[in-house]
VOPAGU-2260 file (C-alpha; in pm, 1 decimal, decimal comma):
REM VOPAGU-2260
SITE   aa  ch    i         X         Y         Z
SITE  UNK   A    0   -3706,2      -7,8    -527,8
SITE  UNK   A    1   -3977,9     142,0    -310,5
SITE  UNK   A    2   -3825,2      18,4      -2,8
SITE  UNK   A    3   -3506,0     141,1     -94,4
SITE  UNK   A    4   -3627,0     504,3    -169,2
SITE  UNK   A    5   -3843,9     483,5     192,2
SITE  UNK   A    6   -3510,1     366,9     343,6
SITE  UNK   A    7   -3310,0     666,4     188,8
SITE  UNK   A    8   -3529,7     914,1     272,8
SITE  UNK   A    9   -3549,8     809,5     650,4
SITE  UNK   A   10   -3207,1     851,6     657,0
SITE  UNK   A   11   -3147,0    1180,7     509,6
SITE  UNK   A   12   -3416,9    1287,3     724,8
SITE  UNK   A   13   -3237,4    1145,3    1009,4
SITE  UNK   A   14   -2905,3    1347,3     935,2
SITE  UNK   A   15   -3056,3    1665,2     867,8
SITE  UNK   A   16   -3291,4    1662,6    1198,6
SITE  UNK   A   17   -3031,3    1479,8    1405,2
SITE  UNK   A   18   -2889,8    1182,7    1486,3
SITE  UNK   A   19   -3071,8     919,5    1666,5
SITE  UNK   A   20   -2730,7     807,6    1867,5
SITE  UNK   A   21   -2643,5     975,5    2183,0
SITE  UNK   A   22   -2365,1    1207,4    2152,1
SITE  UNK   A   23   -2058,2    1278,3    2428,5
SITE  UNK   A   24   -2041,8    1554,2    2679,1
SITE  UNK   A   25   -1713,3    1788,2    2602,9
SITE  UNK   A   26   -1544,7    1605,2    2897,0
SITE  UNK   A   27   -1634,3    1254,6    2779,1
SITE  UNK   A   28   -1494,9    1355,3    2408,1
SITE  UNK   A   29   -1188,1    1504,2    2567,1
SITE  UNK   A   30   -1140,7    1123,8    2747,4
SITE  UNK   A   31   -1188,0     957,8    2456,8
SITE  UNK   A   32    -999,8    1210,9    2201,3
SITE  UNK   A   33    -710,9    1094,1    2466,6
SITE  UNK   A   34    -661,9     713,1    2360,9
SITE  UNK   A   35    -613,6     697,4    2012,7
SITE  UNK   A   36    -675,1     368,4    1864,7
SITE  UNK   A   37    -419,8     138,8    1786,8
SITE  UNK   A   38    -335,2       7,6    1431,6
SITE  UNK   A   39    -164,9    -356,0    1367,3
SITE  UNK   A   40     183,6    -318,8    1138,0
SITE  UNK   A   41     267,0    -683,3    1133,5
SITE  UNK   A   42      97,3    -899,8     886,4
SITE  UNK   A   43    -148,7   -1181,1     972,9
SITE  UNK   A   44    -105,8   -1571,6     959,8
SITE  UNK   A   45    -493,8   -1622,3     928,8
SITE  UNK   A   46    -670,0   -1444,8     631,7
SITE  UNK   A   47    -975,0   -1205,3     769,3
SITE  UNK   A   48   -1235,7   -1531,5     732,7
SITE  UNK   A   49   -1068,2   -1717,7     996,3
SITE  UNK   A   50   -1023,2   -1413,7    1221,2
SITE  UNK   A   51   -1389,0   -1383,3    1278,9
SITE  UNK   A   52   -1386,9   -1054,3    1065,2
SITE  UNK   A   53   -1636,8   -1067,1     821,7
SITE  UNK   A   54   -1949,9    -954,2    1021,6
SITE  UNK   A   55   -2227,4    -761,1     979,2
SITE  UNK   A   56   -2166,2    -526,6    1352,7
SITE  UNK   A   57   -1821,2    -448,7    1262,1
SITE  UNK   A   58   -1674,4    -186,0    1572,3
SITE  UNK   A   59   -1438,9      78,4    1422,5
SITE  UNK   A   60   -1175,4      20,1    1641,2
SITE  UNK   A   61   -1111,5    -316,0    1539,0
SITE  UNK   A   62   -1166,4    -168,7    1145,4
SITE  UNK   A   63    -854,4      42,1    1283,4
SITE  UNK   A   64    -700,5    -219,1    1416,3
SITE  UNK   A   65    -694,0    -434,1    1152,8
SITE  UNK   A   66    -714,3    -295,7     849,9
SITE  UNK   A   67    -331,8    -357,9     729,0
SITE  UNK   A   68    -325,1    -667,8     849,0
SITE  UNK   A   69    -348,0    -946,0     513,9
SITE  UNK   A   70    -258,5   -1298,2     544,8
SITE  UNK   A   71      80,2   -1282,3     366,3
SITE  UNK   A   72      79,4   -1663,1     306,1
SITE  UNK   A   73    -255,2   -1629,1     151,9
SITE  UNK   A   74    -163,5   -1316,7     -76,0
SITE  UNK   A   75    -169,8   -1472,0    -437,7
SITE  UNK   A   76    -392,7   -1725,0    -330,8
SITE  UNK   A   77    -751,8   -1728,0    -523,5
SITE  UNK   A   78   -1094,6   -1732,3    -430,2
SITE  UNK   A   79   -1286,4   -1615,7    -703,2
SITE  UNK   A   80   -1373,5   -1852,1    -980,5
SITE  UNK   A   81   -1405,5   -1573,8   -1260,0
SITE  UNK   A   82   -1219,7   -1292,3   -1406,4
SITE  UNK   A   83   -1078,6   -1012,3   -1182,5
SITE  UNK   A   84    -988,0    -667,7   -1340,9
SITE  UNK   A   85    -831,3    -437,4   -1091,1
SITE  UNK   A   86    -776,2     -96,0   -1192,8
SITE  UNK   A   87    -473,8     151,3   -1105,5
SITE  UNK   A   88    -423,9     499,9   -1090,5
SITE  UNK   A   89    -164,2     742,0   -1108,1
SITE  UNK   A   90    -317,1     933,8    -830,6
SITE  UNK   A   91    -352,1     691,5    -623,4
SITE  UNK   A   92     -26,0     506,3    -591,8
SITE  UNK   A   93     -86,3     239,8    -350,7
SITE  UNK   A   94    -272,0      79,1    -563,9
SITE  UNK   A   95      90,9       9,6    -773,8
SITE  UNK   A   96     197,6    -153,1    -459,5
SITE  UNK   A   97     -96,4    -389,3    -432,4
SITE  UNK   A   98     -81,0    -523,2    -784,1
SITE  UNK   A   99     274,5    -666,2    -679,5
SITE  UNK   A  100     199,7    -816,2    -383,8
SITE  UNK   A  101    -188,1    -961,5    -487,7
SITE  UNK   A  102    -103,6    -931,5    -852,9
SITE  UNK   A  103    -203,5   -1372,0    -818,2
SITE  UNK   A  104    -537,5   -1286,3    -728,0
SITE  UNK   A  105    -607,2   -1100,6   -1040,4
SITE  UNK   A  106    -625,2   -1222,9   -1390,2
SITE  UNK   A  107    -592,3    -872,2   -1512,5
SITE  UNK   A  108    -443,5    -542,7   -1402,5
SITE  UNK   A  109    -583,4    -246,7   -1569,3
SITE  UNK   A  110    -398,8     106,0   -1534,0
SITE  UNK   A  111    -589,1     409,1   -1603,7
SITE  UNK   A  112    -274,3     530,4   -1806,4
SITE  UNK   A  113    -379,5     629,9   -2155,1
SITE  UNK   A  114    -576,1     857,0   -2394,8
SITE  UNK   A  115    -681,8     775,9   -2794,6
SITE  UNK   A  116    -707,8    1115,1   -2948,0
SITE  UNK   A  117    -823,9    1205,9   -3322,3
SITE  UNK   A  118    -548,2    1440,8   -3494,0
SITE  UNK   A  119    -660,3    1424,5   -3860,3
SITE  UNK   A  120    -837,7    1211,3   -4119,7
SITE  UNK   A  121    -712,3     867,8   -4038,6
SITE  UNK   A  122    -459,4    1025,5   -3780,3
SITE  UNK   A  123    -473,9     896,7   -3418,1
SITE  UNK   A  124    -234,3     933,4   -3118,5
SITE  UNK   A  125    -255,1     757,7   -2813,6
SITE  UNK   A  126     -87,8     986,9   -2569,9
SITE  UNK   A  127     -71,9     925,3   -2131,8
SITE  UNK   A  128     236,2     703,7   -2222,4
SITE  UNK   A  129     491,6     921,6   -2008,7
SITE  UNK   A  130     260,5     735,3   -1731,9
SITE  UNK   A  131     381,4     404,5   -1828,9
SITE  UNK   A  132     592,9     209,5   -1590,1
SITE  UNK   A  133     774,3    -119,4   -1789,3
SITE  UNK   A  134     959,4    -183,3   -1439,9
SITE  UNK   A  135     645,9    -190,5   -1293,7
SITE  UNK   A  136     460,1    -463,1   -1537,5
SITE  UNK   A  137     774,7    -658,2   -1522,4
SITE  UNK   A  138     734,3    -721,9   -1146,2
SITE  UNK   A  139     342,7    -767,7   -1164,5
SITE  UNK   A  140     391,5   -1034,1   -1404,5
SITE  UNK   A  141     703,5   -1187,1   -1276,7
SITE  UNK   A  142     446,5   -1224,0    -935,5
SITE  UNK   A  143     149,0   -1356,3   -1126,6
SITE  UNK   A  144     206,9   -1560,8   -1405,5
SITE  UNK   A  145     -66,9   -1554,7   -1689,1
SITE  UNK   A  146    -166,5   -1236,1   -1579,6
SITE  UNK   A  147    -271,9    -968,3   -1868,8
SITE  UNK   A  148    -197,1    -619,4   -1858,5
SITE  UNK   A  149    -417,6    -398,3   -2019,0
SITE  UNK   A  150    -412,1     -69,3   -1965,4
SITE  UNK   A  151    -789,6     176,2   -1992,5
SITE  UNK   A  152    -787,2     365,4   -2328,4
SITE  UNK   A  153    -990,8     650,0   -2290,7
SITE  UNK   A  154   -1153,6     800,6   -2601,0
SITE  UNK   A  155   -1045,4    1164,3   -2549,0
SITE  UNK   A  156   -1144,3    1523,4   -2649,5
SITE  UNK   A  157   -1390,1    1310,0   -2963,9
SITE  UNK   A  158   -1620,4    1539,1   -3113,8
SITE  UNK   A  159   -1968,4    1376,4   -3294,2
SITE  UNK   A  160   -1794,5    1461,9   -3611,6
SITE  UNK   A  161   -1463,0    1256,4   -3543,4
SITE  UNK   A  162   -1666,6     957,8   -3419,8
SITE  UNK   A  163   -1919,5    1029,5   -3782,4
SITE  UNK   A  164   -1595,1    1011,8   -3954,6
SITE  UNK   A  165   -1452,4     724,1   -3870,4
SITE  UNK   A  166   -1788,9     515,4   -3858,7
SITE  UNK   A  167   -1825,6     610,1   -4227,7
SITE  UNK   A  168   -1487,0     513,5   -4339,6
SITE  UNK   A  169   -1327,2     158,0   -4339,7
SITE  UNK   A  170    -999,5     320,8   -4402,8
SITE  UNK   A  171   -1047,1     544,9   -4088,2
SITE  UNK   A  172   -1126,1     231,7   -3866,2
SITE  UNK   A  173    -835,5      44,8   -3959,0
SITE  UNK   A  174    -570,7     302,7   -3889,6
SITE  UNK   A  175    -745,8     377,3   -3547,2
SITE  UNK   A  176    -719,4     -46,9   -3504,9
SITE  UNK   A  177    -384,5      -5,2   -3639,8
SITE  UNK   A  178    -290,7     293,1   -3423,3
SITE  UNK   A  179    -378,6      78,5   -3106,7
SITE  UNK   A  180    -192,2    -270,9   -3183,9
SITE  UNK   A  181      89,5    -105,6   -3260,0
SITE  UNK   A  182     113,0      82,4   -2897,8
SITE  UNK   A  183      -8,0    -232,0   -2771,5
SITE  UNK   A  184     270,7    -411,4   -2925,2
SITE  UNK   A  185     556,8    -136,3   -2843,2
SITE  UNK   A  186     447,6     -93,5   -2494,6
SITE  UNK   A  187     378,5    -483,0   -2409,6
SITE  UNK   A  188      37,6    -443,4   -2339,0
SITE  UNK   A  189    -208,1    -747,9   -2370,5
SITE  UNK   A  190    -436,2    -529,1   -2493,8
SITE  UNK   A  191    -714,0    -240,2   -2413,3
SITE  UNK   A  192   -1010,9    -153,0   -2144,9
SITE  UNK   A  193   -1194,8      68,4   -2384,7
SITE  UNK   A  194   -1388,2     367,7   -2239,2
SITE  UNK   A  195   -1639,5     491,3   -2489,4
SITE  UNK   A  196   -1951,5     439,8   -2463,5
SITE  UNK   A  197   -2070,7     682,8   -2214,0
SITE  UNK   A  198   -1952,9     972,4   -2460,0
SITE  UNK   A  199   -2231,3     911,4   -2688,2
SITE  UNK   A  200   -2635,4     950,7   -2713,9
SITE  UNK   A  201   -2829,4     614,0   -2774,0
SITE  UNK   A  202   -2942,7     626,5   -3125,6
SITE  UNK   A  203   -2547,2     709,2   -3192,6
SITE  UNK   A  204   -2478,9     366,1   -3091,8
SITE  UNK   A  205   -2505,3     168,9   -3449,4
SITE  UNK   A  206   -2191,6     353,7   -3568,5
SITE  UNK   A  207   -1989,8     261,7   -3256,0
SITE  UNK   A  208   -2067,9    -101,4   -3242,4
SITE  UNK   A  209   -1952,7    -121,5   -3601,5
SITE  UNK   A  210   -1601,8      51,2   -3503,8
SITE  UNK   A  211   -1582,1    -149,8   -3174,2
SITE  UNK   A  212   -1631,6    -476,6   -3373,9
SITE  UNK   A  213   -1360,4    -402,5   -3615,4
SITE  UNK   A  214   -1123,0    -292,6   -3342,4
SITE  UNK   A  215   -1182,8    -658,1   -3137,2
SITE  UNK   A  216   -1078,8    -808,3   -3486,9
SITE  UNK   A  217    -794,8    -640,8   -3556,6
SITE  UNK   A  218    -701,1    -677,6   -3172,7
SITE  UNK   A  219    -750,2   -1006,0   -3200,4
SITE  UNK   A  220    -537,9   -1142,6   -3486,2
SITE  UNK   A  221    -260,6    -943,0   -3265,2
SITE  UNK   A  222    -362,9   -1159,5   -3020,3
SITE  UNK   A  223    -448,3    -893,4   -2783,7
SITE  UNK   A  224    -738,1    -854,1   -2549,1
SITE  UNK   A  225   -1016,0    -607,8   -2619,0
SITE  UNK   A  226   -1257,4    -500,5   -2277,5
SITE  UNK   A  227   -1514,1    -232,7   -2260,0
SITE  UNK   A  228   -1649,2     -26,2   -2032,4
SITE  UNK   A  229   -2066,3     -29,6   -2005,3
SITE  UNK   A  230   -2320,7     136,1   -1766,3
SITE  UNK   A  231   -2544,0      -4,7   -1575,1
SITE  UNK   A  232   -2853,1    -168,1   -1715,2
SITE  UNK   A  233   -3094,4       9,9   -1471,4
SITE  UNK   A  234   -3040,2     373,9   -1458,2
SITE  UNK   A  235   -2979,9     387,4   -1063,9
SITE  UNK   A  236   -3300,0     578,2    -863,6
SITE  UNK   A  237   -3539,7     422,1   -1163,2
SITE  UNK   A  238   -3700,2     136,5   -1307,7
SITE  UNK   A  239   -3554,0     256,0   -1642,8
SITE  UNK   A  240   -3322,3      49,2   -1899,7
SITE  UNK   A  241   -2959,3     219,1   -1922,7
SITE  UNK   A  242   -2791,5     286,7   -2252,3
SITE  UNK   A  243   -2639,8     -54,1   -2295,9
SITE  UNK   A  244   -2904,3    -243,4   -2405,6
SITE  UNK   A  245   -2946,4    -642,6   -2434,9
SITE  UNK   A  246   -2979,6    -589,7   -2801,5
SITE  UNK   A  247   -2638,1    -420,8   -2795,2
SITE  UNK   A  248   -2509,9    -688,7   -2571,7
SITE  UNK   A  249   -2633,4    -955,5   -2769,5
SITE  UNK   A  250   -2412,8    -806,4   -3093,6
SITE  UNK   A  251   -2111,7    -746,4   -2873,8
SITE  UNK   A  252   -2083,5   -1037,6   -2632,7
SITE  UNK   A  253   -1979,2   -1245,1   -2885,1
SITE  UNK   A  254   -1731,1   -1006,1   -3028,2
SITE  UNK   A  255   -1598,5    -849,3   -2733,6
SITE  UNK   A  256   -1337,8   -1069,8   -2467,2
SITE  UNK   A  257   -1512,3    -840,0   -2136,5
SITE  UNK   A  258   -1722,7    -592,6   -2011,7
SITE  UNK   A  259   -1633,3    -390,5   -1711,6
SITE  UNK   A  260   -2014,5    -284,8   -1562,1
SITE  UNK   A  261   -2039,5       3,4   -1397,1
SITE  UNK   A  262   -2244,0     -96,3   -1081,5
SITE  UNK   A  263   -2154,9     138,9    -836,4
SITE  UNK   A  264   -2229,6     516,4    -811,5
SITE  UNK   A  265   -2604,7     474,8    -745,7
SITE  UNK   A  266   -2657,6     745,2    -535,0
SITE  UNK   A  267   -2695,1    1175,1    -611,7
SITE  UNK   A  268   -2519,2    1408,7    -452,0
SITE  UNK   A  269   -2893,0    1517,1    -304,2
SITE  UNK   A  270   -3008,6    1205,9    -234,8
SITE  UNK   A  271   -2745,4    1033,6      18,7
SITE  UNK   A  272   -2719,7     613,8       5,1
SITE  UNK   A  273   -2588,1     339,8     -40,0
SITE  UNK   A  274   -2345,0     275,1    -352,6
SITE  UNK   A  275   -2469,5     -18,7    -486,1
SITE  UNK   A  276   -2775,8    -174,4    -367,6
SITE  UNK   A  277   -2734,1    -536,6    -427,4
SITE  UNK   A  278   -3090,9    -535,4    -572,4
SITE  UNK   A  279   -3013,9    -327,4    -826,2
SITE  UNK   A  280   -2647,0    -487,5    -881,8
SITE  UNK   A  281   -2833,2    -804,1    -917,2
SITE  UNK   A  282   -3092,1    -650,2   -1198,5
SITE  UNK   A  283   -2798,6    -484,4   -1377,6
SITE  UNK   A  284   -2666,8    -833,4   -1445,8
SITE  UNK   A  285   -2982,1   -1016,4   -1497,5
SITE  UNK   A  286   -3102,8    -716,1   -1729,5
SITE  UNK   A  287   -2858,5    -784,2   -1957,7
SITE  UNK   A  288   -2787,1   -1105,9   -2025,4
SITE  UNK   A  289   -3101,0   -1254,0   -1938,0
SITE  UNK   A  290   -3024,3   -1590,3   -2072,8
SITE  UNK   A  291   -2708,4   -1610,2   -1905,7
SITE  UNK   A  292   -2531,5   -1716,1   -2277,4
SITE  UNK   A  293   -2231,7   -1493,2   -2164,5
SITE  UNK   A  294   -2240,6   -1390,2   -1822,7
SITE  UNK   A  295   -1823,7   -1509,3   -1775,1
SITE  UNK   A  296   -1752,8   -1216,7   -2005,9
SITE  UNK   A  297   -1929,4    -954,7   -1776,3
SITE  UNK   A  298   -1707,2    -812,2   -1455,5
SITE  UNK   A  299   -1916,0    -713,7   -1185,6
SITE  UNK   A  300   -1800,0    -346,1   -1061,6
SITE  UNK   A  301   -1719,1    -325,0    -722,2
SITE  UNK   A  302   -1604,3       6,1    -571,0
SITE  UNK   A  303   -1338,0       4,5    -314,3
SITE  UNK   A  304   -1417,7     392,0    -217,9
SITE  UNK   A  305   -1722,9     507,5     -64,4
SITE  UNK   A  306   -1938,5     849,6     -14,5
SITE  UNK   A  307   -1933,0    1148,2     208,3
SITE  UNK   A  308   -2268,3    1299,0     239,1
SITE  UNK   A  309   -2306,4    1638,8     381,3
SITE  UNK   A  310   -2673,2    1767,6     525,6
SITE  UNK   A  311   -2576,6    2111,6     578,7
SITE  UNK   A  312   -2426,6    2121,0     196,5
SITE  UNK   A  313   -2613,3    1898,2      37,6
SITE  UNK   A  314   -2305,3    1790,2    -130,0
SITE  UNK   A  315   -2127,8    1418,6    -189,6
SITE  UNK   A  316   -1746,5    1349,6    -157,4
SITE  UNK   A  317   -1585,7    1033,6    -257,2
SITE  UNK   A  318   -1376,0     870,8      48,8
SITE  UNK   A  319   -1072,8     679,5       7,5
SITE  UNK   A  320    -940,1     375,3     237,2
SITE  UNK   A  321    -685,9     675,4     429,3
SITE  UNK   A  322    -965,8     952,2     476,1
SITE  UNK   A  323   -1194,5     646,3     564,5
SITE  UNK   A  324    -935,2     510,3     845,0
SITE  UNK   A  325    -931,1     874,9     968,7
SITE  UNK   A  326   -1277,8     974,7    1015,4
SITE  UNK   A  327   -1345,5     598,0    1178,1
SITE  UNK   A  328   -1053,8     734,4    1436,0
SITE  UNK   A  329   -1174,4    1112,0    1507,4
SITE  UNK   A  330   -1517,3     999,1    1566,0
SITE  UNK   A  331   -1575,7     648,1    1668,2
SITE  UNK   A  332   -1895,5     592,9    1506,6
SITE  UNK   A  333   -2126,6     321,7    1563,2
SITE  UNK   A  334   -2139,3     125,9    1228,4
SITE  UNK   A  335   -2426,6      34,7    1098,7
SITE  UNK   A  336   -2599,5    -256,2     854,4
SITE  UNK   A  337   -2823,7    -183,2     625,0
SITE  UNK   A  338   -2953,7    -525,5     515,0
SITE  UNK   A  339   -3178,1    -452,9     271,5
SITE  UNK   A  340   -2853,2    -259,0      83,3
SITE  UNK   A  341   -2631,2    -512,7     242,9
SITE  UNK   A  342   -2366,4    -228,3     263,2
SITE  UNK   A  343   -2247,7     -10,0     566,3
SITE  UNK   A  344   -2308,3     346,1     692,8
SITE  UNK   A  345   -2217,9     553,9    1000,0
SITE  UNK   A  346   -2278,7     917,8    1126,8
SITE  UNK   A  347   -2097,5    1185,3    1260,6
SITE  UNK   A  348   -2078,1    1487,7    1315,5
SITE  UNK   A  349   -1772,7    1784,5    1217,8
SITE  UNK   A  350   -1745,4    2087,0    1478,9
SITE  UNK   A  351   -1857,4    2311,9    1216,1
SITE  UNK   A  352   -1934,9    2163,8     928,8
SITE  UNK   A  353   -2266,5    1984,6    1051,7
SITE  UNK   A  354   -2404,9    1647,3    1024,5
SITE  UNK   A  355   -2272,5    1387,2     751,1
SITE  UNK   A  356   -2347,7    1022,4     636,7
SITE  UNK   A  357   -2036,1     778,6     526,8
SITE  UNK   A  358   -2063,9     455,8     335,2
SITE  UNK   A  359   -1781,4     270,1     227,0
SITE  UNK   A  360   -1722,5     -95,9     176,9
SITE  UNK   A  361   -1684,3    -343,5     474,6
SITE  UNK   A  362   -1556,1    -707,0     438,6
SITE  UNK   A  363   -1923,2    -804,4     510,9
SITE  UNK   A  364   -2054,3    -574,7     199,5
SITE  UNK   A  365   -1749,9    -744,7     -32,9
SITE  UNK   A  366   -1837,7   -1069,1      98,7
SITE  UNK   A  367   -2189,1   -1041,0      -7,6
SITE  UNK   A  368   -2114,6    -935,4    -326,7
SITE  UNK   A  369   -1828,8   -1206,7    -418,6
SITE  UNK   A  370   -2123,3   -1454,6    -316,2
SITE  UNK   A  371   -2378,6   -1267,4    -582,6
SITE  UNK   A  372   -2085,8   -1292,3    -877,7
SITE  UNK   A  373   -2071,0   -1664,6    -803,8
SITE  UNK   A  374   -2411,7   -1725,0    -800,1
SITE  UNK   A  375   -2462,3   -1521,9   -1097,2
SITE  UNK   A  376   -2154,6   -1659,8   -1301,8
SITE  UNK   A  377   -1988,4   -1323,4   -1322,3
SITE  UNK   A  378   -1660,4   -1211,7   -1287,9
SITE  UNK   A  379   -1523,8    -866,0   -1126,0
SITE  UNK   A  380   -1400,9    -493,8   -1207,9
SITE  UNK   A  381   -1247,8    -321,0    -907,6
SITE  UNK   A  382   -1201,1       9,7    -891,3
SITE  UNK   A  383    -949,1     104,7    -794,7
SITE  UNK   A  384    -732,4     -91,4    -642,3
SITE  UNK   A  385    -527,4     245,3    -472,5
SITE  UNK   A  386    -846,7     372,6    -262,6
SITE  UNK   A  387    -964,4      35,9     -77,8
SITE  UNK   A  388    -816,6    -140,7     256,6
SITE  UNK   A  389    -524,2    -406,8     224,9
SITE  UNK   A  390    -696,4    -634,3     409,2
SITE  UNK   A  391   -1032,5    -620,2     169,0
SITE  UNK   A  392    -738,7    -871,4     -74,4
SITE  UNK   A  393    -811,5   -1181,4     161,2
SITE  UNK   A  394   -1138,9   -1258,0      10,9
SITE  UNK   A  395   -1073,8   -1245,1    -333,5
């Protein structure tokens, strides 16, 4: 990690003090402000490996260019040998759109719909259900046969004494259980990403893996699906173990059908770079399951946004695939490859607002990471589906 910090530093150095590119005259930025760059609507016969695509000098006009275009004939055709887990949003609707028409590359589709909330002693509601589209899930399924739907289940608004009290009573655990097949089995789920662990200290752990086991059992004899969201192994920026240990792995893997890992969000807001050094991806994976007894159950995160990095503000904004397409068009950056990340960056610079830094995923930075889950023996978590390029779905 060394390197890395050495690397980051050089370049936040280099976008405070000034780029290293040459920039254009007023007159030559009024010439080239003139010819806007063209975008492709029709859809490709070749699928972006056979069009010579996947490269590590990618030139933003031809990101522009062809950025829409998927191989249609391709579309629910596979390349990945493990799980996929694409997540959905509400707020970012094209991501709906994308589960129909690659819905084949996925084995499951995870919206970011609902909440678990504690109301009372051994009274739960799971509420974000006006969010629920059964149209929808109709047509993803109809598209992708054998594909499960299992919508995030965020523990919500959970104070330390809720979680205490259900941990210390059986009777509290299996109406929470209950709570959750029965929505499962109303709404036609095939079962629950569970989002949990993150709102809890370590040494509070014991208590949850002893409701999270219960839950998988009681999922289970529904015959529904139980996933769960875990950080990182490495705290990003450190040499330090996360809060998911391998001793916590080794209880749950067993218990558990997946794990949705976190890699991604490695950088600070003060401390610009990329999102997820494959080093560090790699580490997070062979931190925790060392012996590799059940790597199939963990899904490799992969982000399909990127970062905005101000110098003047100091601040970080996520990017989306649109705001992405747009900045790559107003500025006509040179793109650049930083191999040691194995990600993308560019500079450029607003009229007023200063210098700024963008990464964001190329084909070449997917690429690379689709040939680390292999090698590994991982599957994938994408998130989310809405925010990344249409033409990022030929290489899964």
């Amino acid at each position: 990690m060394p390197a890395m910090k050495a690397l980051l530093r050089t370049l936040w150095l280099a976008l405070a003090c000034g780029s290293v590119h040459t920039t254009l005259s007023k007159s030559d930025a009024k010439k080239a402000a003139s010819k806007t760059l063209l975008e492709k609507t029709q859809l490709a016969d070749k699928p972006v490996q056979d069009r010579g695509l996947v490269v590590t000098n990618p030139r933003a006009e031809d990101v522009v260019l062809e950025h829409r275009s998927y191989c249609a004939a391709k579309a629910r055709e596979r390349h990945v040998a493990g799980d996929v887990l694409g997540y959905v949003t509400p707020w970012n609707s094209h991501g709906y759109d994308i589960a129909k028409v690659f819905g084949g590359k996925f084995t499951h589709i995870s919206p970011v719909w609902l909440q678990i909330k504690r109301r009372g002693r051994e009274l739960f509601e799971v509420t974000g259900l006006h969010d629920v589209d059964q149209g929808w899930m109709r047509t993803v399924r109809k598209q992708a046969k054998g594909l499960r739907i299992v919508p995030r289940l965020l523990f919500e608004g959970w104070s330390h004494e809720d979680f205490h009290s259900v941990w210390d009573s059986e009777d509290e655990i299996e109406e929470l259980s209950k709570t959750m097949v029965q929505v499962a089995k109303s709404q036609h789920f095939d079962g629950f990403v569970v989002e949990v662990w993150g709102q809890l200290p370590g040494q509070e752990h014991t208590g949850l893996i002893h409701m999270l086991t219960h839950m998988a059992e009681a999922l289970h004899q529904a015959r529904l699906l139980a996933v769960l969201v875990i950080p990182p192994a490495v705290i990003p920026g450190t040499d330090q173990l996360g809060t998911f240990t391998v001793k916590q792995w080794e209880q749950l893997a067993p218990v558990l059908d997946g794990f949705s890992l976190m890699t991604y969000d490695y950088p600070t807001a003060q401390q610009p770079g990329p999102n997820a050094p494959l080093s560090w991806v790699r580490a997070c994976v062979q931190v925790l399951d060392p012996k590799a007894q059940w790597r199939s159950k963990i899904l490799l995160g992969l982000n399909f946004y990127g970062s905005d990095y101000s110098a003047s503000r100091g601040g970080r904004e996520p990017v989306v695939g649109t705001r992405y397409i747009q900045m790559l068009k107003e500025h006509r950056p040179q793109m650049v490859w930083d191999s040691q990340a194995a990600e993308h960056y560019f500079e450029y610079k607003k009229s007023r607002g200063g210098r700024h830094v963008m990464f964001y995923p190329t084909l070449k930075s997917l690429q690379v990471r689709l040939e680390l889950a292999r090698e590994l023996g991982v599957g994938l978590s994408i998130w989310e589906l809405g925010q990344g390029l249409d033409y990022f779905y030929d290489l899964l």
